[in-house]
N, C-alpha and C positions, 0 to 999 in steps of 0.2 A: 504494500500500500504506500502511495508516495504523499507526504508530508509536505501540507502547504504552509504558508505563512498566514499569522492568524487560527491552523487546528491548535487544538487542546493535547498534548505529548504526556505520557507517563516515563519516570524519571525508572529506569531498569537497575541503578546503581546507587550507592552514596556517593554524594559528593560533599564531604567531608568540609573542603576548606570556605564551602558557599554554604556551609550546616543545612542540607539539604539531604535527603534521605530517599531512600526507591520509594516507589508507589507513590511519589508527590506531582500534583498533575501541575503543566504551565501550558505557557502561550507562545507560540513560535511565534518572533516578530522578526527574523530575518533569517537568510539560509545560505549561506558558506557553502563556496565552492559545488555548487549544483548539488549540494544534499550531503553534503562529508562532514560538517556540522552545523548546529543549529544553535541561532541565538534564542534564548528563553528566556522569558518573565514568570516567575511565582511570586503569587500575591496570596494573602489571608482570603477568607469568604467575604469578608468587609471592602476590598479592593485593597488595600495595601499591599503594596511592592515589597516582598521581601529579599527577592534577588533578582538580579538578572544576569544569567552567567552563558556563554558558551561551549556550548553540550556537542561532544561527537554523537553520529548518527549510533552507534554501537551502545551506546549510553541511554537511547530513550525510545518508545514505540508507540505509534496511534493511539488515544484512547479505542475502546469498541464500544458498542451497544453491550456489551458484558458486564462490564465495569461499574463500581459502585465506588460511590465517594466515601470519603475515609478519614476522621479528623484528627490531628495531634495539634498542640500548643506548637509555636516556634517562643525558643527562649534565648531573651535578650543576651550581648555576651558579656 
């Protein structure tokens, strides 16, 4: 499935240094080198930005119609 700018991505990994965790869903807002990686935005359910970091394609996958949302805190550092 190809990955537009603007879908919803699931995170398949941590990413540690963006305290970012798998199964946290963002927003593709731009896409590197024809889909090798992607810029992300995660935000809270309220809109806030929590990160916005550059994800390799091997790091995140489509949401699907399968998928249920999932909440954790994100804790200040």
């Amino acid at each position: 499935m190809t990955i537009k700018e603007h879908d919803c991505v699931v995170l398949t990994r941590d990413l540690p240094a963006e305290k970012l965790e798998a199964g946290d869903v963002g927003t593709v807002i731009h896409i590197h080198r024809e889909g090798e990686a992607y810029e992300v935005e995660f935000a809270t359910l309220t809109g806030e930005t929590v990160a916005i970091a550059t994800v390799p394609a091997t790091t995140l996958r489509p949401v699907t119609r399968r998928d249920i949302t999932h909440v954790r805190e994100v804790h200040a550092a």
